[in-house]
C-alpha positions as CSV (number, residue, x, y, z in Angstrom):
1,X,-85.5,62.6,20.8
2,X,-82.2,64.8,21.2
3,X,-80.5,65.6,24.7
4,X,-77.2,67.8,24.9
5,X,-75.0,66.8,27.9
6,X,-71.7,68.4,29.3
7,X,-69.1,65.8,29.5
8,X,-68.3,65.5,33.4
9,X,-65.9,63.5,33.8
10,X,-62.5,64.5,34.6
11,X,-61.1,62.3,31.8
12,X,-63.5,63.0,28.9
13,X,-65.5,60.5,27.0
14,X,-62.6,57.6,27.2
15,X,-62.2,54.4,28.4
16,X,-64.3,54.0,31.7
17,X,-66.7,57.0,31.0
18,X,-67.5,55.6,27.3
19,X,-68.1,52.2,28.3
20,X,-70.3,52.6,31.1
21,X,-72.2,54.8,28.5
22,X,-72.1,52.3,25.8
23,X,-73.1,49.7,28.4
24,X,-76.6,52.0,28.8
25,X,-77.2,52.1,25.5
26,X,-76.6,49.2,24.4
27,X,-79.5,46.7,25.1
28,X,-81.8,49.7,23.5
29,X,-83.7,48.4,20.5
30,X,-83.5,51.7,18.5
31,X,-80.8,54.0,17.2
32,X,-78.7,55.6,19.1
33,X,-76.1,58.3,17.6
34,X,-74.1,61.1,19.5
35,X,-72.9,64.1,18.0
36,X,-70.5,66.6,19.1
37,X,-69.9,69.5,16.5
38,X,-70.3,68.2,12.6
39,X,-69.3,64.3,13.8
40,X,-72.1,61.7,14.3
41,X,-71.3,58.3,15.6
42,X,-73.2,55.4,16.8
43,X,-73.2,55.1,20.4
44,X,-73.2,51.7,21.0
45,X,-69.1,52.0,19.1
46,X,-66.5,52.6,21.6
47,X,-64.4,53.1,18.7
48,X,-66.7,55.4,16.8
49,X,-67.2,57.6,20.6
50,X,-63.8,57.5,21.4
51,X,-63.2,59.4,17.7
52,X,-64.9,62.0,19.0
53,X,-62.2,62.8,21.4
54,X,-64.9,64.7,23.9
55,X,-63.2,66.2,26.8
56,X,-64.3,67.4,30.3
57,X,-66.6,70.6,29.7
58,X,-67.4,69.7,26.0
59,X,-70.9,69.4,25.1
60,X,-72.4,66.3,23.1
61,X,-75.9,65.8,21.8
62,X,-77.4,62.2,22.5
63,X,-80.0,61.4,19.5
64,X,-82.1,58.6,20.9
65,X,-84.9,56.6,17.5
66,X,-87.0,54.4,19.5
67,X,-90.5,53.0,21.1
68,X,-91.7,56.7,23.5
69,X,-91.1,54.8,26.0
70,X,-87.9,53.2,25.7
71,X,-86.5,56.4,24.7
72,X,-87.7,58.0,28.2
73,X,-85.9,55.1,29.5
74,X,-82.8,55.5,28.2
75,X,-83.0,59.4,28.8
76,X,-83.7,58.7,32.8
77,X,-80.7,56.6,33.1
78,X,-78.1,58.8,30.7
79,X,-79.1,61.5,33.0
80,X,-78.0,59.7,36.0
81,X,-74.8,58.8,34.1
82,X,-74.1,62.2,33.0
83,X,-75.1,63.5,37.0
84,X,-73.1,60.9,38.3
């Protein structure tokens, strides 16, 4: 499953943004990457999604490999994340 998101926050993807993301992501059993332009990392790195240097405005594609289920999961609460 794929999702593009607009970074929201006023400070990027860094510090607090990244690990409240990787903090979502990171008790999902599958694969989780996120890509922004020709760059793939795993998202449960904060040193791999802080490479990606994402900024306020930039878009980023969340590629979620799991149980259905579990992915619709995870999507529900990066959404509130991303909305928040």
């Amino acid at each position: 499953m794929l999702k593009a998101y607009t970074i929201p926050f006023e400070e990027g993807f860094h510090a607090r943004p990244a690990s409240n993301f990787i903090n979502t992501v990171k008790d999902f059993d599958g694969a989780v990457k996120v890509k922004k332009g020709d760059k793939e990392v795993d998202a449960k790195s904060m040193i791999q999604i802080m490479t990606l240097a994402a900024k306020k405005g930039d878009e980023i594609e969340v590629i979620v490999d799991g149980e259905v289920d579990d992915q619709d999961d995870l999507i529900k609460k990066l959404d509130e994340l991303f909305e928040g």
